[in-house]
PyMOL CGO cylinders between C-alpha atoms (Angstrom):
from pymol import cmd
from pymol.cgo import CYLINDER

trace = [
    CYLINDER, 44.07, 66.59, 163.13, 47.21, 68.84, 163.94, 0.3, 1, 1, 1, 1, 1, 1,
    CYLINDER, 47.21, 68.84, 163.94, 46.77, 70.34, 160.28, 0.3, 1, 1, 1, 1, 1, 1,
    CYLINDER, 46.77, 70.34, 160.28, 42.91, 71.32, 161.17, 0.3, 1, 1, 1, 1, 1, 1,
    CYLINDER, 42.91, 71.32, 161.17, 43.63, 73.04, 164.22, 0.3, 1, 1, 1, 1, 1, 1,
    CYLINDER, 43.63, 73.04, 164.22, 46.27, 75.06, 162.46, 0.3, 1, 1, 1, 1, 1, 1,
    CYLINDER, 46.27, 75.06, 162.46, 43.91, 75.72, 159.64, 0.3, 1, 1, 1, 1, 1, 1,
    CYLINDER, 43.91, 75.72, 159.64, 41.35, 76.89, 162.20, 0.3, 1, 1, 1, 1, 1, 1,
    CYLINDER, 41.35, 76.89, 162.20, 44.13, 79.06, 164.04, 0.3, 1, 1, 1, 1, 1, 1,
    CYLINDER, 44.13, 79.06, 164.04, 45.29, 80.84, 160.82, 0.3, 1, 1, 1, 1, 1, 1,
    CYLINDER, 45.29, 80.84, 160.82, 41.33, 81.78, 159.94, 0.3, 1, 1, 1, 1, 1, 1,
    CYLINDER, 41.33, 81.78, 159.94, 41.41, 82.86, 163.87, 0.3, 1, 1, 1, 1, 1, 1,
    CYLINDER, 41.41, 82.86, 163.87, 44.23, 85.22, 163.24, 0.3, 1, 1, 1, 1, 1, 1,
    CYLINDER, 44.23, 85.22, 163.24, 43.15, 86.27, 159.70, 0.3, 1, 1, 1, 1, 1, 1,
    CYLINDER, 43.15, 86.27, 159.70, 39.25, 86.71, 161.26, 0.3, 1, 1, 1, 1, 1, 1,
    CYLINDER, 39.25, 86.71, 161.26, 40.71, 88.65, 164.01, 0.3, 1, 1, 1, 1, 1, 1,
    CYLINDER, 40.71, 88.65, 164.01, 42.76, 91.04, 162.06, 0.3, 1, 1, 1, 1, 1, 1,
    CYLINDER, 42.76, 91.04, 162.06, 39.90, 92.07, 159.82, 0.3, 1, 1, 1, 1, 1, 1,
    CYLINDER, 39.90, 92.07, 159.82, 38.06, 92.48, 163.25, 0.3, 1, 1, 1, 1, 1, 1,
    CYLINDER, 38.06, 92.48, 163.25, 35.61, 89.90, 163.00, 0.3, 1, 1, 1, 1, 1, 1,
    CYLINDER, 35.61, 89.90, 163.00, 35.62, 89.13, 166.98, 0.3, 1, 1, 1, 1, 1, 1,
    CYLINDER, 35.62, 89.13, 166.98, 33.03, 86.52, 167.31, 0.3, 1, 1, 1, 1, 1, 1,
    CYLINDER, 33.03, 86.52, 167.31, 34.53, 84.27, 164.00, 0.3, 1, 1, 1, 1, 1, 1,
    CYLINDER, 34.53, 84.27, 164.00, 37.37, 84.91, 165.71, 0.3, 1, 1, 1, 1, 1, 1,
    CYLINDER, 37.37, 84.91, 165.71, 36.56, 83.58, 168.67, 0.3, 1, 1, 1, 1, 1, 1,
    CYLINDER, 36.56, 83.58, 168.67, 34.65, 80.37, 167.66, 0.3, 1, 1, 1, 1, 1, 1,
    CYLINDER, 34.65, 80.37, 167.66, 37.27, 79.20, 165.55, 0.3, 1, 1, 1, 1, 1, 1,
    CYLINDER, 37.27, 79.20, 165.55, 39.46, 79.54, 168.25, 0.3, 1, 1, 1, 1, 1, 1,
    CYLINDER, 39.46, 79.54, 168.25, 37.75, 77.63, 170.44, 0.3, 1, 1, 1, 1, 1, 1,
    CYLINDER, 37.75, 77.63, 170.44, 37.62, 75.23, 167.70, 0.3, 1, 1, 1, 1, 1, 1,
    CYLINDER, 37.62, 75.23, 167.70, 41.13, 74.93, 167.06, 0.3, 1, 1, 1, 1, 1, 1,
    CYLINDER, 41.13, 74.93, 167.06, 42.30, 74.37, 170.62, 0.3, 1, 1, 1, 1, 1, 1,
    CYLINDER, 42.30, 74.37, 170.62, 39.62, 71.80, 170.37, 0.3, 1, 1, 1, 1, 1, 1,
    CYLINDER, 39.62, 71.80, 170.37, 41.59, 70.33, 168.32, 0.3, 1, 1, 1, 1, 1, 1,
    CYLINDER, 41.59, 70.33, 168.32, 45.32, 70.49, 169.54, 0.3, 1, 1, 1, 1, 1, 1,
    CYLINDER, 45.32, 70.49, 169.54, 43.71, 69.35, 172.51, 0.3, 1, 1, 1, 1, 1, 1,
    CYLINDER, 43.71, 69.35, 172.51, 42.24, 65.90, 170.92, 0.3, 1, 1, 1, 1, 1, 1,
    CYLINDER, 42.24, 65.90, 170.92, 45.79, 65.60, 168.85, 0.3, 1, 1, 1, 1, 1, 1,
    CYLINDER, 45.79, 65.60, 168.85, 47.61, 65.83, 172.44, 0.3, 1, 1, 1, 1, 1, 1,
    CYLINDER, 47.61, 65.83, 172.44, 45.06, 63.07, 173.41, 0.3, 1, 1, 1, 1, 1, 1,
    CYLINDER, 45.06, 63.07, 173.41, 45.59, 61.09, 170.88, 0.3, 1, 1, 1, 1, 1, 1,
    CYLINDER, 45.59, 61.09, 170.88, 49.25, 61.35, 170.66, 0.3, 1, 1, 1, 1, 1, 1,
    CYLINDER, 49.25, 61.35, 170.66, 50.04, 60.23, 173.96, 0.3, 1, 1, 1, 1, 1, 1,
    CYLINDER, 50.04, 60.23, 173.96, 47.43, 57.08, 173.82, 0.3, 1, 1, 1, 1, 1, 1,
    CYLINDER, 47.43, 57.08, 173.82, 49.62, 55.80, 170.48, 0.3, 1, 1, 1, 1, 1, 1,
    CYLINDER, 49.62, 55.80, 170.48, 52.70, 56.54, 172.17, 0.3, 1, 1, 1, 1, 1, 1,
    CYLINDER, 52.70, 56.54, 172.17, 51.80, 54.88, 175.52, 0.3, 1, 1, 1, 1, 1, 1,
    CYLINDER, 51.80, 54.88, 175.52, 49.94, 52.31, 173.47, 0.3, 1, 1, 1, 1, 1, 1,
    CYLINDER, 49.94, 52.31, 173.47, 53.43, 51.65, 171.47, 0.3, 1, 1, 1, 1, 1, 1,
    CYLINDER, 53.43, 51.65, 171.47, 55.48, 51.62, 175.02, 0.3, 1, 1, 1, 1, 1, 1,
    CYLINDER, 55.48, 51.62, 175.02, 53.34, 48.85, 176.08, 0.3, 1, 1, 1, 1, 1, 1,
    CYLINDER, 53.34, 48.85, 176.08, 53.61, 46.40, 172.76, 0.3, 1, 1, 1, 1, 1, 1,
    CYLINDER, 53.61, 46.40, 172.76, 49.82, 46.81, 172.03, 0.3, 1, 1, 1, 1, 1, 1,
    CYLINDER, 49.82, 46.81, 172.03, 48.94, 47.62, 168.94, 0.3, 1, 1, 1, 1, 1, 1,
    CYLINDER, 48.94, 47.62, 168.94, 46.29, 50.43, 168.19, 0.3, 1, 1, 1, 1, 1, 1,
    CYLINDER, 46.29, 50.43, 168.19, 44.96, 48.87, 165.17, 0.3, 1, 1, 1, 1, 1, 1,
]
cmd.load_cgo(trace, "trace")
């Protein structure tokens, strides 16, 4: 998930350079989308791990 939302950010940057705003922009959104969901996601495992459940 991490490796998607730095995927998206590079196209952001690379969109954004060339001056494409609005691709810019979307996959932007998209990629903190993303980090956002991976934070999630992260801390559920870890908490989950903490508490001698396991998440599978």
């Amino acid at each position: 998930m991490l490796k998607w939302a730095i995927i998206f950010f590079l196209i952001s940057l690379v969109a954004g350079f060339f001056g494409f705003t609005g691709i810019s922009e979307a996959t932007a959104g998209i990629a903190k989308f993303l980090f956002v969901v991976f934070i999630v996601l992260t801390v559920l495992v870890i908490v989950l791990g903490l508490a001698g459940i396991s998440a599978l």
